[in-house]
C-alpha positions in Angstrom: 33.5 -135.6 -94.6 36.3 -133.6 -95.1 35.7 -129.8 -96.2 38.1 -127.0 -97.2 37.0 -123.5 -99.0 39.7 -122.4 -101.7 37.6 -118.9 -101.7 35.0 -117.2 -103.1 31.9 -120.0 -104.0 34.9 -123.0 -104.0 34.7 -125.7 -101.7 36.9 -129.0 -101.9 34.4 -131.9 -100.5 35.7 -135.2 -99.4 34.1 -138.4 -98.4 35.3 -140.8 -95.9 35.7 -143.1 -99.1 37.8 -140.5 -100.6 35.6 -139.1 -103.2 36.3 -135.3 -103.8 34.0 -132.8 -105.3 34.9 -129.1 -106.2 32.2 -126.5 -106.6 32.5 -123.5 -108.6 35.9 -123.0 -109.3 36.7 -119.3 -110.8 39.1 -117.1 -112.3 39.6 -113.1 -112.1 38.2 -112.2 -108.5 41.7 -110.6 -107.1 43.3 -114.1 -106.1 43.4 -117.6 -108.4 42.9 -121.1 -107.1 45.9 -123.2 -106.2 47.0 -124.9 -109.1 47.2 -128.5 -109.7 43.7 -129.1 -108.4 42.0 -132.2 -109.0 38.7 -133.4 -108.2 36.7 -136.8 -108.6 33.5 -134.0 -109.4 33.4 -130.7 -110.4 30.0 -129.0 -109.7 29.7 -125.6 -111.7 26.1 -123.4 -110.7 25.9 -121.3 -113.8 28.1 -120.4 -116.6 30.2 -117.1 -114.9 33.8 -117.2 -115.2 33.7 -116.9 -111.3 31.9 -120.3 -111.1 32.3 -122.2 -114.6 37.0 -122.2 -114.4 37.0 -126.1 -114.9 40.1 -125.5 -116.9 41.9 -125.1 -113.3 40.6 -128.7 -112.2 42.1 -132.1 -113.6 38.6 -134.0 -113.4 37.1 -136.3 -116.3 33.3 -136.1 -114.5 31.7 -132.1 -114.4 27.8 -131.3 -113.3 26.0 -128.9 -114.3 22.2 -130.5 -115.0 19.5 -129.9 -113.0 17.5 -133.0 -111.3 19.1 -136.1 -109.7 22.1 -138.2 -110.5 24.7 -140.2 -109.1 28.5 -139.7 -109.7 31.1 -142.1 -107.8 28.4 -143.4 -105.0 27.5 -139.4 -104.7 24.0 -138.6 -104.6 23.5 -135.2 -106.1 20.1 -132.8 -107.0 20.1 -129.8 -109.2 17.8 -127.3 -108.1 16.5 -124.4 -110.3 17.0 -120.9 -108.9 17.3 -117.5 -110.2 20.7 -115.2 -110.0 19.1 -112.4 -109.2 15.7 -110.6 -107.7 14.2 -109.7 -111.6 13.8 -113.8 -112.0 16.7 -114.1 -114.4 16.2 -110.8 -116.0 19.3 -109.5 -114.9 21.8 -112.6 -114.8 19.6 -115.7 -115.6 19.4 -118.5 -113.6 21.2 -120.4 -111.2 21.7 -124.5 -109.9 21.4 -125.0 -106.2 23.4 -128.4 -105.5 22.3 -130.7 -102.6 24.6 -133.4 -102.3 24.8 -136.8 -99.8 28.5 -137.6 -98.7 28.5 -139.7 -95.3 25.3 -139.3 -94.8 25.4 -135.2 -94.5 23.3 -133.3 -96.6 25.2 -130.7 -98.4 23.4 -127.2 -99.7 25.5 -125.2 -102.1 23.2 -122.8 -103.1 25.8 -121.4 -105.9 24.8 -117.4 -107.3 21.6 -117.6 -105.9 19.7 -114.1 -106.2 16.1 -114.4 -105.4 14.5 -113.6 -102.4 13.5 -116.2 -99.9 10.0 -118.1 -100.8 8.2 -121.0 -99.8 8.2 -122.9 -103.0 12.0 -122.6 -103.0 12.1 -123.2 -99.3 10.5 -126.8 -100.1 12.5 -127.5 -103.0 15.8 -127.4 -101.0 14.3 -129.2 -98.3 16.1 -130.8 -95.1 19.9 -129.2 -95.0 22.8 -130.3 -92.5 25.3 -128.0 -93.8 24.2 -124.8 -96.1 27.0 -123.3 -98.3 25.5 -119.6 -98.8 26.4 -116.4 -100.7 26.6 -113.2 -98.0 27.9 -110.6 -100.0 25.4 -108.8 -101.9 25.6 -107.4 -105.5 25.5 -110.4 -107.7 24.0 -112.6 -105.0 21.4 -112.4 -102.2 23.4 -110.1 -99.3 24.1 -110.7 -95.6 20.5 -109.6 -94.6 18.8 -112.5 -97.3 21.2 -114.7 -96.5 20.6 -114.9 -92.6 16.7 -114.8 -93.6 17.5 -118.3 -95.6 19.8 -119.4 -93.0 17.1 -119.4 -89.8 13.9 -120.7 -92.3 16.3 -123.5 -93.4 17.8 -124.3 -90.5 20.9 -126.5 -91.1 23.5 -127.4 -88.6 26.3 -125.5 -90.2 26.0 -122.7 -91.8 29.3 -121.7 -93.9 29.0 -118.2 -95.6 31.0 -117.7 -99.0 31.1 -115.3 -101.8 32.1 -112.5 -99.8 35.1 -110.1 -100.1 38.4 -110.9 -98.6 41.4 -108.4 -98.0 42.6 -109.1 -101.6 39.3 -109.8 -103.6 38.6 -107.7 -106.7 34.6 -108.1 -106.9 32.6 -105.0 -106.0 30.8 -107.2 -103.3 31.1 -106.9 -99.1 32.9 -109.0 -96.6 31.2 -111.5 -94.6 31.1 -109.0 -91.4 27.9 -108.2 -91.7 26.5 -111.7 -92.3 28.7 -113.3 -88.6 26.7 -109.5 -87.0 23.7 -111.5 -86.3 25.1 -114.0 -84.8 26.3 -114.6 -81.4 30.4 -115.0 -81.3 30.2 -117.9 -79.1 28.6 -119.6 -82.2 31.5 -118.6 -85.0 33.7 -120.9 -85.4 36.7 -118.9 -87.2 39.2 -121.1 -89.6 42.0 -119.6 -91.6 43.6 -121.5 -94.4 42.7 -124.9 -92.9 39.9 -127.9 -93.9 37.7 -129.5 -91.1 36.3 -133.0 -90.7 32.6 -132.9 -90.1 30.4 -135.8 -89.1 26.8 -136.6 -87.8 28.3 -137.1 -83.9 29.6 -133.7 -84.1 26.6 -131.4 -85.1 24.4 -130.0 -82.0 21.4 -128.5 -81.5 22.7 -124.9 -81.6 23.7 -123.6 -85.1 28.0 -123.3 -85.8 28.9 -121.1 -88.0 31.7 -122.0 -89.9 33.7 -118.8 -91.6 36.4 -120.3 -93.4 39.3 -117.7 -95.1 41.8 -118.3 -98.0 44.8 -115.9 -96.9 47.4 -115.7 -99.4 50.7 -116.4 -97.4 
């Protein structure tokens, strides 16, 4: 599986069969996705024009259901979650996305703004690699976010919706978030996608803190 982050909550998936999914794809947050994106699947966690800019993707097939379904030999779950600590008072809910590609399970737990429970805990279940929101405000911050990351426990850990050099959104960089861990376990890529498979995971966590820099 081939992974590349396009900033803030946007990821570009790719199986070894060459099926691509995009997650929340956005507008307005200081910087704009590349243009001519396409994408086999576009996942979209709530209906923010930070998450919910499919007009930037050329794709015929878009997600945004909770529960199981299957999309181009892609197994996918929606997962109900809240945006924010009030239980959806503030910003209403949210879709955590689990998906199957190569046989790694992919978390992207989208806006996600509830604290850390057992009931949601069990719903999101086993994890390989855990796309997670670090930087506060509109999401669970750095100090959540590591709570969710050591209960769940995934192989790779990827932070995302944190501010970059250039971002607009009134949110922090991921510094705080790599602070608890150890540097030996950060694995730091700038502009670039990785290929990730079973034979490469270990027993220790990676942390993988992928940057979009405007060039």
């Amino acid at each position: 599986m081939k992974i590349q982050y396009l900033g803030h909550s946007c990821f570009y998936l790719e199986s070894s069969a060459g099926v691509s999914v995009l997650t929340d794809p956005y507008t307005k947050v200081g910087y704009e996705l590349p243009r001519g994106l396409q994408a086999d699947i576009v996942l979209t966690s709530h209906g923010h024009f930070d998450h919910n800019y499919v007009q930037a993707v050329s794709t015929d097939c878009i997600v945004k259901e909770l529960g199981e379904t299957e999309r181009f030999g892609i197994q996918m779950i929606g997962i109900d979650s809240f945006h924010d600590p009030l239980m959806g008072g503030l910003r209403g809910k949210n879709i955590i996305f689990k998906l199957d590609i190569d046989g790694i399970t992919v978390c992207h737990l989208g806006d996600l703004g509830e604290p850390c429970s057992a009931e949601l805990l069990e719903k999101i279940g086993k994890v390989d690699v855990l796309l997670i929101p670090v930087g506060g405000t509109y999401t669970i911050d750095a100090t959540q976010a590591y709570e969710y990351a050591q209960k769940i426990a995934p192989k790779v850990v990827i932070p995302m919706h944190y501010k970059p050099q250039d971002g607009a959104l009134d949110i922090t960089s991921a510094d705080e978030f790599l602070s608890f861990y150890d540097e030996k376990q950060i694995k730091r890529i700038v502009n670039g996608a990785v290929e990730l498979s079973l034979e490469n995971f270990t027993e220790e966590t990676l942390i993988l803190y992928m940057e979009r820099v405007r060039k």
